[in-house]
ZAMARGU-4260 file (C-alpha; in steps of 0.2 Angstrom, whole numbers, plus 5000, padded with zeros to 4 digits):
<rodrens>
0) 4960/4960/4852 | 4950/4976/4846 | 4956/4994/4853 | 4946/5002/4864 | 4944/5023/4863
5) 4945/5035/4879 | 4932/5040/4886 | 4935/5053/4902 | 4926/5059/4917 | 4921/5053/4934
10) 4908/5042/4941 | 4905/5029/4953 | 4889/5024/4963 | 4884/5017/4978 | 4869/5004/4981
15) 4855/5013/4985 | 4844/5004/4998 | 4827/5009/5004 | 4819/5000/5020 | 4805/4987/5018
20) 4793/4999/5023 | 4797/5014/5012 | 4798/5001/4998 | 4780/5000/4997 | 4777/5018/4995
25) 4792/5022/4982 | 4799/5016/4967 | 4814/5002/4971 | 4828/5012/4978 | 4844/5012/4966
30) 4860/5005/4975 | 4878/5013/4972 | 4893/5004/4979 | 4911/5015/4979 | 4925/5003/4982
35) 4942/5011/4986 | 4958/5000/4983 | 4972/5002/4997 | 4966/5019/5001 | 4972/5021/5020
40) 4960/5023/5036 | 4968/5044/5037 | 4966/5047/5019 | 4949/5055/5018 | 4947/5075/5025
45) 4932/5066/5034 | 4945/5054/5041 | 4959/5069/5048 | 4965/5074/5033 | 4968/5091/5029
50) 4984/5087/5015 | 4971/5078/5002 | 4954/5088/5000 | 4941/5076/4995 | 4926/5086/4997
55) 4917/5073/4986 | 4918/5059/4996 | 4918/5068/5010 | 4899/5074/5004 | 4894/5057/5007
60) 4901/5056/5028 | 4892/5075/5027 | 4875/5069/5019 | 4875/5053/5029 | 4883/5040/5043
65) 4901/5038/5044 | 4904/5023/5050 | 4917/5023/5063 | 4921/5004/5065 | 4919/5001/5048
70) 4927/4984/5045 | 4931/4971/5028 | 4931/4952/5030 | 4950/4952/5023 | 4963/4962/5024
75) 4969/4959/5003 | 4961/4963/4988 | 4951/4950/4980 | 4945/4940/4996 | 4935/4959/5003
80) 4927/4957/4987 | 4922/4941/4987 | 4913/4943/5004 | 4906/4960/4998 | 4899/4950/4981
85) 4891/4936/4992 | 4886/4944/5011 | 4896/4929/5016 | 4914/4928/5022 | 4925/4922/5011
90) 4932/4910/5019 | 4917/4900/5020 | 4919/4895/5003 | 4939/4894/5001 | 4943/4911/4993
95) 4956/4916/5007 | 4968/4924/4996 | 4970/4933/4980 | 4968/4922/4963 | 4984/4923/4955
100) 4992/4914/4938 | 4982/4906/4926 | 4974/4894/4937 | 4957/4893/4926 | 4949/4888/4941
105) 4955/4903/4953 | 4939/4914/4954 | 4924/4915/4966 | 4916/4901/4965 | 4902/4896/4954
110) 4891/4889/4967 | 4892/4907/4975 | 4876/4919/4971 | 4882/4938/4969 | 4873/4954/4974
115) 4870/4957/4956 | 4861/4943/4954 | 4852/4943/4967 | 4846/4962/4962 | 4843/4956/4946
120) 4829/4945/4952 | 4822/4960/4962 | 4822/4969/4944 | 4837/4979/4943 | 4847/4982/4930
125) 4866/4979/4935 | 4884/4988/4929 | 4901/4985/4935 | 4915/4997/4928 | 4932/4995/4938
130) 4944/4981/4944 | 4936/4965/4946 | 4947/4953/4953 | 4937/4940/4955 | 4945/4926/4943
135) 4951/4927/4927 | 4942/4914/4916 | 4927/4919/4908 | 4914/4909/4918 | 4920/4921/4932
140) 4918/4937/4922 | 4905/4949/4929 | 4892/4946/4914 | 4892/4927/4919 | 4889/4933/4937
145) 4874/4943/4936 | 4880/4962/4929 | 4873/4969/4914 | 4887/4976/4907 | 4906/4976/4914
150) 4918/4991/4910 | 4935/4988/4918 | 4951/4978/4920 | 4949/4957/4927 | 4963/4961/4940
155) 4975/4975/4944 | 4984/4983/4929 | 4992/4999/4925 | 4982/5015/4926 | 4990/5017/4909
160) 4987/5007/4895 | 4979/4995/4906 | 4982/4977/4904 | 4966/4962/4904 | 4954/4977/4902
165) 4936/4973/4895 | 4921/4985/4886 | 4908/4973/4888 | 4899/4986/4876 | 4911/4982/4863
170) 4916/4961/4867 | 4917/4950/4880 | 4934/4947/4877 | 4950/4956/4885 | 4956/4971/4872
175) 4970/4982/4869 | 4971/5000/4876 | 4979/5011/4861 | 4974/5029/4869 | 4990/5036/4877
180) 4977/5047/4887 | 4966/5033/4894 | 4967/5034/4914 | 4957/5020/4922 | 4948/5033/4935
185) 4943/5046/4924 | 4938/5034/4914 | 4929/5024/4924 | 4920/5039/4930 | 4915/5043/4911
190) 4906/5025/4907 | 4898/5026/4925 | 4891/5042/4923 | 4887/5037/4905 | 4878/5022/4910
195) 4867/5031/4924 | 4862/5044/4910 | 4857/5029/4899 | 4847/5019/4912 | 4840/5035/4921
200) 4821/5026/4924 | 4830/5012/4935 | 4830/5005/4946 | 4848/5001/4945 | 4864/4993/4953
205) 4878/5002/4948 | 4896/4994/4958 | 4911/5004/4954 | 4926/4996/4961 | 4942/5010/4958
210) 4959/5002/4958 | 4966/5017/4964 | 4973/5020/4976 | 4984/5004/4973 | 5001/5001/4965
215) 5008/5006/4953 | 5005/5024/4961 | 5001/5033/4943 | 4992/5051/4938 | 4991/5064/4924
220) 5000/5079/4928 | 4984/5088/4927 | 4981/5081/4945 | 4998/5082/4951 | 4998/5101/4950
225) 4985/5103/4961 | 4998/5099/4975 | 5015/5111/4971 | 5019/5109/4992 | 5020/5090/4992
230) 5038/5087/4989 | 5040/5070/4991 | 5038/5062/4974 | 5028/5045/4980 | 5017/5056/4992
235) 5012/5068/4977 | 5008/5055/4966 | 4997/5046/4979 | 4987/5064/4982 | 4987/5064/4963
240) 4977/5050/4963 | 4968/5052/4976 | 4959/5070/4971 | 4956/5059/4953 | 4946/5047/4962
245) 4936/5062/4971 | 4932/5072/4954 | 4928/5053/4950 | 4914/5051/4964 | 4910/5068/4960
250) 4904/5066/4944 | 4894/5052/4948 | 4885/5060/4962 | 4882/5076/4953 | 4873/5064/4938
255) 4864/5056/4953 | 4857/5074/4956 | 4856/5081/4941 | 4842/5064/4936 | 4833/5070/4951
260) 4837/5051/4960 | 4847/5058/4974 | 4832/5054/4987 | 4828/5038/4979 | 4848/5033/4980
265) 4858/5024/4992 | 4877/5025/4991 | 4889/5018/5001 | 4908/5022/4998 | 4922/5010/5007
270) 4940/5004/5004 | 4942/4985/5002 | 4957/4983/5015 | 4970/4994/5025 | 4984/5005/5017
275) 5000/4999/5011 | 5010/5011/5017 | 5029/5009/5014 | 5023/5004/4997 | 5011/5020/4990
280) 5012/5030/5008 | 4995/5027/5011 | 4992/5031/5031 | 4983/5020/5042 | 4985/5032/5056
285) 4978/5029/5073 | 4978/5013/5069 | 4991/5002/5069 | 4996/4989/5054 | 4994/4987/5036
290) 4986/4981/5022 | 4991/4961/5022 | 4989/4963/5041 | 4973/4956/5053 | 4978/4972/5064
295) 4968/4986/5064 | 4977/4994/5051 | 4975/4979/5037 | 4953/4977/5041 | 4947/4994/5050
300) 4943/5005/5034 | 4934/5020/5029 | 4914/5016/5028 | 4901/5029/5024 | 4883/5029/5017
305) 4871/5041/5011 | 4851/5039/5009 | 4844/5057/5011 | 4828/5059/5018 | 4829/5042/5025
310) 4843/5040/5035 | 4850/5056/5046 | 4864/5065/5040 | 4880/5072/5046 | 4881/5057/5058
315) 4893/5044/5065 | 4891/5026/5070 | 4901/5020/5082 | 4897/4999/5084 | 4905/4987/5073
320) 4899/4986/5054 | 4907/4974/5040 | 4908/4975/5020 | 4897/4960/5020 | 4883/4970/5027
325) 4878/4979/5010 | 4870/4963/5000 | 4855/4962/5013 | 4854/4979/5017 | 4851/4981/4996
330) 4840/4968/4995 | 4830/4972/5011 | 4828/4992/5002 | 4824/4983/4985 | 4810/4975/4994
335) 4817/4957/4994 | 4818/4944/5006 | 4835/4938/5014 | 4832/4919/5016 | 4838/4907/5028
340) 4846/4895/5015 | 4858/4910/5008 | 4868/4908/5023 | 4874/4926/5025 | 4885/4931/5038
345) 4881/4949/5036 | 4866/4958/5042 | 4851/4973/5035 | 4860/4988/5043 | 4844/5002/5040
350) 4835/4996/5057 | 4850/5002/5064 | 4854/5019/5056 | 4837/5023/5057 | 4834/5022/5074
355) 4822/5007/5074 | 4834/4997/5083 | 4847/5002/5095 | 4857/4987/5097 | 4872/4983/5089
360) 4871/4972/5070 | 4884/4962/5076 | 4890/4957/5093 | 4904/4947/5084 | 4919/4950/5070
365) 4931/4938/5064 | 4946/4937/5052 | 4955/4921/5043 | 4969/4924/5031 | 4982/4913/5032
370) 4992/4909/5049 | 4985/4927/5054 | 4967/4929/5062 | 4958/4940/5075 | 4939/4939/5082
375) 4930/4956/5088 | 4917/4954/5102 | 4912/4970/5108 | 4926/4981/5114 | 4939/4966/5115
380) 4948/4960/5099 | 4962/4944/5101 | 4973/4944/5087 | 4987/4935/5080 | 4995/4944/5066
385) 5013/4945/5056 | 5021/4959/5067 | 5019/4950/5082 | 5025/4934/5077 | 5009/4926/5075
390) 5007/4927/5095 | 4989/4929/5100 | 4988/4947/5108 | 4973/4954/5118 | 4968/4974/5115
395) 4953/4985/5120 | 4949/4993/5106 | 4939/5007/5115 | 4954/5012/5125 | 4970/5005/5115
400) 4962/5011/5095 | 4983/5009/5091 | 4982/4991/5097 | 5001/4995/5108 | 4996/4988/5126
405) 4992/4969/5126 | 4978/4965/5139 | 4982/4945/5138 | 4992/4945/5155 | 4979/4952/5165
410) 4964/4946/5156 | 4969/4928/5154 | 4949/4922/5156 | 4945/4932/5141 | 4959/4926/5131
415) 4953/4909/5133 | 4934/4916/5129 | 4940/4923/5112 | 4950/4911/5109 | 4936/4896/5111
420) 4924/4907/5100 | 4936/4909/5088 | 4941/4889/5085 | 4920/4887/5086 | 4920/4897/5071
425) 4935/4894/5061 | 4933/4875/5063 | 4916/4881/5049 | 4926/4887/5037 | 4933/4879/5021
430) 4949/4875/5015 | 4958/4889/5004 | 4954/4883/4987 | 4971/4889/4981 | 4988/4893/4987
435) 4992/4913/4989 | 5000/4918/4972 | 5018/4918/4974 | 5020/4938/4974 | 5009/4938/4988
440) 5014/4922/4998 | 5022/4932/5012 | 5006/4937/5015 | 4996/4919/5018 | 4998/4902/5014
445) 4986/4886/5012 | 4976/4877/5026 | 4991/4866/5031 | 4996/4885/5040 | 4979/4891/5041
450) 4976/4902/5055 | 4972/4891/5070 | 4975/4900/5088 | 4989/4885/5095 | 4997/4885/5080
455) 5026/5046/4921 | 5031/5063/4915 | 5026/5067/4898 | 5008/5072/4903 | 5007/5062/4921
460) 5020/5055/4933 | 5021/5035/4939 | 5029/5028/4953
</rodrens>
């Protein structure tokens, strides 16, 4: 193991993504992707809230489209970012839960092609500097799936001296962080911004996949004095992190300006699942559920992009968008072709934020994780979930956004419709190809239960 220096300040990018049409007349957009870990629906100021400022993040709802049903194909780490890598659910390809032990073979799978390879084939040069958590193994390690270079930790770790943490600048190979000041966002947000200032001629992928806001809830104090009212010692820490992660974005999108690529840039920013609340205090709020969950509160997350001069700004979207919608939209901006054969599930959103097409990218959403499921068609979502025993319940999403009243008594015909399209589609999918690790087995379990409807203080504070 070698030791690897700090290196601190904020960055993080989104994928830029210019329509087909516009890709004839300009140089091939860059494509930013911001990936918040457990961050809570409410959690943003251009969510609701007014405890956390987040001006950064919120720059990008301000400058663009918040998406308003903004969804992710599970609601646990690793399986969002398996279908965010590939376009395709997750569960079409068995990676239903998180990889967990030292199960070589635990990773997504080989015969998957990733956005950042299929960007490289378009020309692009690709980085990813955050938490993978796609497998362990080296075959599954970003630079064997198509990213130029990888800055960041194999799975979750500490904040602090973060453990399974590679600089592909230095080896290939896991270090050792020595530096007793080394924070993972600031200094995810240093290479990030770093790597943009190297690669300023592009076109460029640049995937920056924080682990905050996740467990264990760490910050420098630096960023915990910027919140003397909050008493509660959890909640501090978790707006601690949160205000990191914002001077993170912050960074990167002010070296998007200051390189004059701001027009030329599309950047998304999500969160890969719902809030863990009793855990970090994360808030889901209206909705209701968690992280774990296939209510709204474990898959409805917060989704926004920015394109200026392309797409409007200051705007919301109101219909139904997924995580697994970003690998064709980049690859439509870049100029590329989705094909038939690549099977994706998820569809070239900027007809639809343009204006060019006024219907809706998808008419239905579905969910597998475990014994829990849930299908969205239009305003109607049926789901079975852990705090409801598993019990299929019916919601209107437009009038019930807390899921509370079950519609499944007096809409017995569209139980059995949602139900039948669900079965259609589950019976497509694969088997999980492992077990959910032990830690997380509460959470889901293999096919035989798969979801099927009849069935610090010194300088920073930890919690």
């Amino acid at each position: 193991m070698c030791c690897v220096s700090f290196a601190l300040r904020a960055a993080l990018t989104v994928a830029a993504v210019a329509p087909v049409a516009s890709v004839e007349a300009a140089a091939k957009p860059n494509v930013i992707v911001f990936l918040s870990d457990d961050e809570g629906y409410g959690e943003l100021g251009c969510q609701g809230n007014d405890e956390i400022p987040t001006p950064n993040i919120d720059s990008i709802a301000k400058n663009g489209i918040r998406f308003t049903n903004g969804y992710v194909s599970g609601p646990y780490c690793s399986p969002t970012r398996a279908g965010l890598m590939t376009g395709r659910y997750q569960t079409r390809f068995g990676h239903e839960f998180n990889p967990g032990g030292n199960n070589p073979e635990a990773g997504l799978p080989l015969s998957e092609t990733t956005i950042a390879n299929r960007m490289k084939e378009l020309g692009y040069q690709t980085c990813a500097v955050g938490k993978w958590h796609l497998g362990q193994a080296p075959k599954f390690h970003p630079l064997n799936r198509g990213f130029d270079e990888f800055y960041g930790t194999l799975q979750n770790t500490p904040f602090f001296h973060p453990t399974n943490f590679v600089d592909s600048r230095i080896s290939p190979d896991v270090q050792k962080v020595e530096d007793d000041d080394f924070y993972t966002t600031d200094a995810y947000a240093a290479r990030a911004v770093d790597w943009l200032d190297k690669r300023k001629d592009g076109p460029y992928f640049l995937y920056v996949p924080f682990n905050a806001q996740h467990a264990p809830l760490q910050a420098p104090q630096k960023y915990l004095d910027r919140f003397p009212n909050i008493t509660d010692e959890k909640r501090k820490i978790f707006a601690g992190m949160m205000s990191a992660k914002d001077d993170a974005v912050g960074a990167v999108l002010k070296k998007v300006r200051d390189l004059g690529q701001e027009e030329n840039t599309l950047i998304f920013y999500l969160a890969d699942n719902g809030g863990p609340t009793p855990v970090t205090t994360s808030k889901n709020d209206p909705l209701r559920g968690f992280k774990s969950q296939t209510l709204e509160g474990g898959v409805r997350v917060p989704f926004m992009v920015q394109w200026k001069g392309v797409i409007p700004a200051g705007k919301t979207y109101e219909n139904p968008v997924i995580q697994l919608d970003i690998l064709p939209t980049a690859i439509a901006a870049a100029g590329g072709t989705v094909e038939e054969s690549w099977k994706l599930d998820g569809v070239n959103l900027m007809p639809f934020l343009t204006g060019k097409n006024d219907g809706k990218p998808h008419e239905t959403l579905y969910w597998r994780f475990g014994p829990q499921w849930a299908i969205r068609q239009g305003d109607w979502k049926l789901v079975a979930s852990r705090p409801d025993n598993l019990e299929p319940k019916l919601f209107n999403l437009v009038e019930d956004i807390g899921e509370a009243h079950d519609m499944s008594a007096a809409e017995p015909e569209k139980v059995k419709e949602l139900t039948a399209a669900y079965e259609s589609w589950n019976a497509e999918l694969a088997d999980p190809l492992w077990r959910a690790p032990m830690n997380n087995r509460r959470a889901g379990q293999n096919r035989s239960n798969a979801a099927r409807p009849n069935n610090q203080r010194r300088t920073r504070k930890t919690q």
